[in-house]
N, C-alpha and C positions, 0 to 999 in steps of 0.2 A: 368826788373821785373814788372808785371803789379800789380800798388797798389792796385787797388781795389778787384784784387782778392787775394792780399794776407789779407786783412780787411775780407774778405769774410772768412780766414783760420782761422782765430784767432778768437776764443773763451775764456772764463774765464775757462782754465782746470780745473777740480774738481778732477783730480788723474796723477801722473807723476808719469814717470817711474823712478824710486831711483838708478837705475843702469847707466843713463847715465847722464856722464857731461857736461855743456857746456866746449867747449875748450876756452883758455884762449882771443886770438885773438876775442872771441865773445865778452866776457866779457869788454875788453877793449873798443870795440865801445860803448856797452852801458852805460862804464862810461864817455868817453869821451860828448855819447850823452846829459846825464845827463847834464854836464858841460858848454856845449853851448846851453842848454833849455834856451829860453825867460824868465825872471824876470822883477818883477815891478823895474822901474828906474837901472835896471841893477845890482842890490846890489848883489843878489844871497843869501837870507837870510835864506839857506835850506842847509843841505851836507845830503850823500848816506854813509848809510853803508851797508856792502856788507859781506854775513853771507857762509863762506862752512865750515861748521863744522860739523857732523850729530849729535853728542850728544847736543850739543847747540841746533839745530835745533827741536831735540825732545824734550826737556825741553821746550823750547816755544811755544810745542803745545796747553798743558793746559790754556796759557794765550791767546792765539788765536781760543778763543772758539772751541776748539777741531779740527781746522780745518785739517786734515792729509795732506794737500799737503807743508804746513811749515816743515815738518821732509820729507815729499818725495824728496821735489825739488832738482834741483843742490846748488840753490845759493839762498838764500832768501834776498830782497831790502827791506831797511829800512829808507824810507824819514822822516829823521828829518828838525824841524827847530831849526834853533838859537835863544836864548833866552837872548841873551845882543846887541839890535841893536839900542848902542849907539852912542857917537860922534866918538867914537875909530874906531866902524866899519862901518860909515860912512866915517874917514878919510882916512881908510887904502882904500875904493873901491876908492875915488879921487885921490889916489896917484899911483893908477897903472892905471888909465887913463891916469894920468900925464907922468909915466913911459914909458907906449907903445905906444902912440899916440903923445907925446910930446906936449903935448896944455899944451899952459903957464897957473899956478897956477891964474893971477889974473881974466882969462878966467874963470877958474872954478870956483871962490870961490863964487857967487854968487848964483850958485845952491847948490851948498858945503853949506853952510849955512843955505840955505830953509831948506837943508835936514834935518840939524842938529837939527834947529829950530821945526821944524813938527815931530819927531820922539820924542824930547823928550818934546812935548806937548802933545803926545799922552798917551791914556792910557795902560798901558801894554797887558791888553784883546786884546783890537784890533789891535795891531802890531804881535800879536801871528795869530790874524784873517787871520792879512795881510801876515803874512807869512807862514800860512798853504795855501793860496791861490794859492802863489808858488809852493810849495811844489804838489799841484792837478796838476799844468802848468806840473810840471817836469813829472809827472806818463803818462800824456795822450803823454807826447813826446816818455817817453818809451815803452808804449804798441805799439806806431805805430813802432817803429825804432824795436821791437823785431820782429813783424809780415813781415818787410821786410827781416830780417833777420833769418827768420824759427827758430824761438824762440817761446815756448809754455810760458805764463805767465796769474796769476791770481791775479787782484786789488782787496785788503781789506780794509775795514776800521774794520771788526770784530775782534779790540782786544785789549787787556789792556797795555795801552799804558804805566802808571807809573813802570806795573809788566814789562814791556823790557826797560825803562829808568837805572831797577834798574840793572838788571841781565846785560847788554849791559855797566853801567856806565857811561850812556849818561851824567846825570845831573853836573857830573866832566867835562865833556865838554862841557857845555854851551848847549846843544841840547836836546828836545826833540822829542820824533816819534810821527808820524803823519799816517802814512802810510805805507804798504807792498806790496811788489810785488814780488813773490815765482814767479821763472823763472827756465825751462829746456827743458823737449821734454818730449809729453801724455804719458799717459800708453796706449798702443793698446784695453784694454779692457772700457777706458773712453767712455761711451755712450754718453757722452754730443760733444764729437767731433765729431758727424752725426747729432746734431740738426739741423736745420734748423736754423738760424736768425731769431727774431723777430723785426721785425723793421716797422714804418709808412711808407706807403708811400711817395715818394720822394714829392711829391707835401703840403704832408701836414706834412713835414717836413722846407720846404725851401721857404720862402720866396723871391719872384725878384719883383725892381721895375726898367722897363725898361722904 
């Protein structure tokens, strides 16, 4: 599959079709993909939840500034982060390093520690900073991994994030949203799938120093 022309396909849909679903086997890759997104120092300080409900879906439209492709989509993406990234959940990522790779504990405890250290000298604002940052890592790995996968998807930040902490009962789960990504396949009448791309040119885009 040539990537650049499926980057070329993919647009922010502004209307999907409500009648069709992603099949399940799609959905899987993109959680999967989700799961081995790049994170700062590997923690993974973010989880996905993953919305087919259509009455949910409509209800959340009001908090997503009206936006109708939340109630059209298949499956609407809700990247939260974690909001206890403690010593706990600093211990528990060293110990499955330790699990899978077998590196002896006195190996790690070094970084183990920084981490521990650094995390709770930080101030809570900014470990939130740090892990909405992740949270952007994981969205831009799924827009591309959906564009391979002829997957229609549209990135928001337009919406009230405590109003789907509340209705979702994130905050019982340590997590709050940060992000959406409403995934399925256009409506044929979406005019925005013939636009044209606006983009700079390549040169005054991209810097090389050869």
């Amino acid at each position: 599959m040539d990537i650049i022309h499926q980057l070329q396909w993919r647009y922010a849909t502004k209307s999907f079709n409500s009648t069709k679903y992603l099949p399940e086997e799609k959905l899987s890759v993109l959680c999967q993909a989700f799961n081995l997104t790049a994170t700062s120092y590997g923690l993974q300080p973010i989880k996905l939840v993953v919305i087919k409900d259509k009455k949910l879906q409509l209800k959340l439209v009001e908090h997503s500034m009206n936006q109708l492709q939340i109630a059209q989509a298949s499956h609407v993406l809700v990247f939260c982060i974690e909001t206890n990234i403690d010593e706990e959940f600093v211990l528990e990522y060293f110990n499955r390093v330790h699990k899978l790779r077998q590196t002896p504990k006195n190996i790690l405890k070094p970084f183990q520690d920084f981490l521990i250290s650094d995390f709770e000298n930080k101030p809570l604002e900014e470990i939130e900073v740090w892990a909405t940052k992740q949270a952007y890592l994981a969205m831009g790995n799924l827009l591309t991994v959906c564009a391979l996968e002829g997957i229609d998807s549209c990135p928001m930040e337009g919406f009230a994030p405590e109003k789907y902490d509340e209705i979702l009962g994130l905050k019982q789960r340590g997590l709050k949203s940060v992000l959406l990504l409403p995934i399925g396949y256009r409506d044929e009448d979406d005019m925005f799938a013939d636009f044209k791309k606006v983009r700079k040119e390549l040169p005054n885009s991209v810097i090389h120093y050869n």
